[in-house]
N, C-alpha and C positions, 0 to 999 in steps of 0.2 A: 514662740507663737506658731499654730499648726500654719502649712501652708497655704490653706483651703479659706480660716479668715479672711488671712490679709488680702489676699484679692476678693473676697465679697467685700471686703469692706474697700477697696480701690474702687470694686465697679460701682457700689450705690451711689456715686454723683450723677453717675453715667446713666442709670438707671433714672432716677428723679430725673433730669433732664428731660431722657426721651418719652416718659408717660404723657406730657399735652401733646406731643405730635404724634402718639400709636392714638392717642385719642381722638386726635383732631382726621387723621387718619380714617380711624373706623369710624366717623361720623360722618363723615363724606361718602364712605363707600355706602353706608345706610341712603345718606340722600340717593344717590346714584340707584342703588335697586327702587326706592322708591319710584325716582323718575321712570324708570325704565317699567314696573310696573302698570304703573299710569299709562303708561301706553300701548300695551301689552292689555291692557282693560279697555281702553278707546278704541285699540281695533278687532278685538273679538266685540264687540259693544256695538260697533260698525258693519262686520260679518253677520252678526246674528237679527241684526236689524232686515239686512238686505235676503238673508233665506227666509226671515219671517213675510218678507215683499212677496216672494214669490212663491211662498207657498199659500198664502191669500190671494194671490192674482193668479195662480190655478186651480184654485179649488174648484170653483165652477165647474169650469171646463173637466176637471174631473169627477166629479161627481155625475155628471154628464154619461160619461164615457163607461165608467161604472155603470149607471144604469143602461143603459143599449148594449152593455155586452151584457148585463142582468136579463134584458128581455129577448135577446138573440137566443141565450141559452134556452129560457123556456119554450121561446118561439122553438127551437131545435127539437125540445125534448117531447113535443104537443105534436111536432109533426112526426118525427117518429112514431109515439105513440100511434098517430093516424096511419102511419102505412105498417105499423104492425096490424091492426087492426082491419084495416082493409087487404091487408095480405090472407087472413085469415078467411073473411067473407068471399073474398072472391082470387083467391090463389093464381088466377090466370095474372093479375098483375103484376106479378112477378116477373112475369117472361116479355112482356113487354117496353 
C-alpha cells in the first residue's frame, strides 16, 4: 500500500472530527464582524447626523456672509467705477 493512503486514510477521523468546530469557528468569527459592523454603522450614523446639525445650524449665517461679501464686491466695483469716472471729468482728483 503507497504511503501517501495510509496516512489520508489515518487522518480522516481527524478531519470529520474537526469540521463542527472550524465550523462553529467561522460562524462566530461571522457573528463578530457582524457585531462589530453594527457599530461601525451606529457611529458613522451618529457622525453624520451631527455634521448634518451643523451644517443646518450654519447655513443661515452663511448665506448671510455670502451675501455682504456679494454686495461689498459690487459696492467696490460701483465705486471704483465712480472714481474712475470722476477721475476722468475732473483729473484734479487725483492729486488730492
Amino acid at each position: 500500500m503507497p504511503r501517501g493512503l495510509s496516512s489520508s486514510a489515518f487522518m480522516k477521523p481527524f478531519v470529520v472530527l474537526a469540521l463542527p468546530g472550524m465550523y462553529l469557528f467561522y460562524k462566530y468569527n461571522q457573528y463578530r464582524r457582524q457585531q462589530q459592523e453594527q457599530n461601525r454603522r451606529k457611529v458613522t450614523e451618529r457622525e453624520l447626523a451631527h455634521l448634518n446639525h451643523k451644517i443646518v445650524s450654519y447655513s443661515p449665517l452663511f448665506f448671510c456672509l455670502v451675501i455682504t461679501i456679494y454686495s461689498l464686491i459690487e459696492l467696490n466695483k460701483s465705486l471704483l467705477h465712480s472714481v474712475k469716472t470722476h477721475s476722468i471729468l475732473f483729473p484734479y482728483l487725483l492729486y488730492t
